[in-house]
N, C-alpha and C positions, 0 to 999 in steps of 0.2 A: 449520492453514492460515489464509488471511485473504479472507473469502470477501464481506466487505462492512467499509464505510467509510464517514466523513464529510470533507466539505469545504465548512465552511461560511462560510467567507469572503469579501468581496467583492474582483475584479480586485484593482483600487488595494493591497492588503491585500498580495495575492500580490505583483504588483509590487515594492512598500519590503521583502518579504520576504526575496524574492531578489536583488533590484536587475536585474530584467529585464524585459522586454519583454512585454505582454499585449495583444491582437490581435483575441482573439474575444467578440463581442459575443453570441452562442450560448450564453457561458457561464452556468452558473445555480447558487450554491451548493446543496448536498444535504447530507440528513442519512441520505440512505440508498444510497450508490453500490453498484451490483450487477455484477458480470459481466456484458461486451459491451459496458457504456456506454463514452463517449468521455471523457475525462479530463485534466484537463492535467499538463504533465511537464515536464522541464529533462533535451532530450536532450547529452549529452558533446559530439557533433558541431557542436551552437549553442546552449553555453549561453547566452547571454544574452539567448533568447528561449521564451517557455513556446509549446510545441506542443502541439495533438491526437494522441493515442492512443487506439487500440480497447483495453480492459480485458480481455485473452486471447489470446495467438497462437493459431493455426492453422498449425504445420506440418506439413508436407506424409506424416511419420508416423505424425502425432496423427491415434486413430482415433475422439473420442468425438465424433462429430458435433452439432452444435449448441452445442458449450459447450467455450470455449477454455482453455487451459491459462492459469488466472490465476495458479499460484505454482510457483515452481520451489526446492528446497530447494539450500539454502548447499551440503551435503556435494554435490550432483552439480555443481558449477558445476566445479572443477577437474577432473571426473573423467570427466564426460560429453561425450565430443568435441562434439555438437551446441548443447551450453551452455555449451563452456569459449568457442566461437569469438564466440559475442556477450557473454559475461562479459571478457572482453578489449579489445572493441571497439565494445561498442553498451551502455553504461550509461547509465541515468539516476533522474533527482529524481523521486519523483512527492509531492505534496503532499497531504497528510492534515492532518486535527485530532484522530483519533479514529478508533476500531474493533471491528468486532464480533466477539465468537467466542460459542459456544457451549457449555453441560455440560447432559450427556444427564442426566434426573433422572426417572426411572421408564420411562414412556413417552414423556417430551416432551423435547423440548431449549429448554431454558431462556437465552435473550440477553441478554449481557454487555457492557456498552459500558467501552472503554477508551480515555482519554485521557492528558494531561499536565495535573496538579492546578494549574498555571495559566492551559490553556486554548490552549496556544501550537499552533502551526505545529509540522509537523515534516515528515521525510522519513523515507519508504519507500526502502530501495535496490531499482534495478528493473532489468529488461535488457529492449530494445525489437530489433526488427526490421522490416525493409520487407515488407511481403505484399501481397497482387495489389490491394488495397482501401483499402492505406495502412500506416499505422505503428499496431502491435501489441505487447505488452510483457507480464507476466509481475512480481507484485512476489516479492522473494524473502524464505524463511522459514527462522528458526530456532529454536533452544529457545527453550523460554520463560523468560522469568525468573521470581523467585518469584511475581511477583502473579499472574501469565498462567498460573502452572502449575498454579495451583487450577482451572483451567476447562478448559485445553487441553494436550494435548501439544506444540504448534507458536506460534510470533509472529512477525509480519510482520518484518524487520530494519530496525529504524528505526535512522539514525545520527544521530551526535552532529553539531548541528550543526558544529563547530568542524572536520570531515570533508567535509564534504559536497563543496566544491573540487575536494579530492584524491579525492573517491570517481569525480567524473566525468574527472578530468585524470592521472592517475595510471597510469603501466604497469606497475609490481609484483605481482605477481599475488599473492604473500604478502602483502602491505600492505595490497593491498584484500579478503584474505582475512578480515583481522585485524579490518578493521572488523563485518567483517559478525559479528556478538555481541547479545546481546540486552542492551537498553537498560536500563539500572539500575533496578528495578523505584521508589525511593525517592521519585522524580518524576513519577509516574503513580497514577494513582487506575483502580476498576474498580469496577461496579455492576450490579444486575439491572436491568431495562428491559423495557417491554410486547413482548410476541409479536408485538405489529404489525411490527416490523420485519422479520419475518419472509416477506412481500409487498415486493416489490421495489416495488409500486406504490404504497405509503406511503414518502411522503417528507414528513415534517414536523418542527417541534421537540420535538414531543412526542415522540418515538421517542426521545431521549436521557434525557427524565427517570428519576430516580432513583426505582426504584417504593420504595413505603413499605412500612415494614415495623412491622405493629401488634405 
């Protein structure tokens, strides 16, 4: 799963990224995004403006109260009536630099930061929905590739960018099946990183350093 992230980028950044519209003066880059925060995204419906998202649906048969459903796996999007209808119809961009996963190592779970060994932008593939409180979303996950799979069973589905268009404009349901793959591990780097990160309530640069190894 992909249960935390960075986005440390300024607007302006995002902007020339996408070539869109950025709006909210609220926004603040993080090196520690959690579950429930608001997030921006590039919904299908408009793209050419980055909106607010809550980080988790709540539907109406989700029963874990307090904690929304922040990932939905690849294999259920075609098969699941409830995630095939916004896999079809409610996709979008969510913007990352970078991600955390976890490998359990005795008693502790030890944090992994993964990024792109040059630092870039990238996308999440996501599927959002409207709910009583606003727009909601879900990013979605699959294998991992080699680097990822030393740590986790699961990786956010990051696409290429040269996809991304077609990921939000696209009605093939095979096509944008196809994208959802996990990202060539050759382009990515991953490293241990302090436990702090493990507090939602740290958010700093230091979360990402690369702890040393004597």
């Amino acid at each position: 799963m992909c249960g935390r992230f960075t986005l440390k980028v300024l607007p302006k950044e995002l902007e020339k990224r996408y070539d869109v519209r950025f709006k909210f003066s609220e926004y603040h880059p993080s090196y520690n995004i959690a579950p429930s925060k608001m997030i921006p995204i590039i919904p299908n419906d408009n793209p050419d403006e980055i909106i607010w998202m809550r980080w988790g649906m709540t539907p109406v048969w989700w029963r874990q109260k307090g904690r929304g459903l922040i990932n939905i796996r690849r294999e259920s999007l075609a098969t699941k009536p409830v995630f095939k209808k916004l896999f079809t119809t409610q996709r979008c961009l969510i913007p990352a630099d970078g991600f955390y996963e976890w490998k359990k190592i005795g008693n502790k779970k030890q944090p992994y930061y993964f990024k792109m060994k040059d630092g870039a932008v990238f996308s999440f593939a996501g599927i959002w929905d409207s709910e009583v409180d606003g727009t909601a979303g879900s990013i979605i996950t699959c294998e991992p590739n080699g680097l990822v799979s030393k740590i986790h069973d699961r990786m956010p589905c990051i696409l290429k960018q040269e996809d991304e268009d077609e990921w939000l404009n696209c009605a093939d349901e095979k096509l944008l099946l196809k994208m959802l793959k996990p990202l060539p591990a050759n382009g990515m780097e991953g490293y241990e990183v302090n436990m702090r990160v493990n507090s939602p309530r740290n958010d700093s640069s230091d979360l990402i350093e690369r702890l040393s190894k004597n």
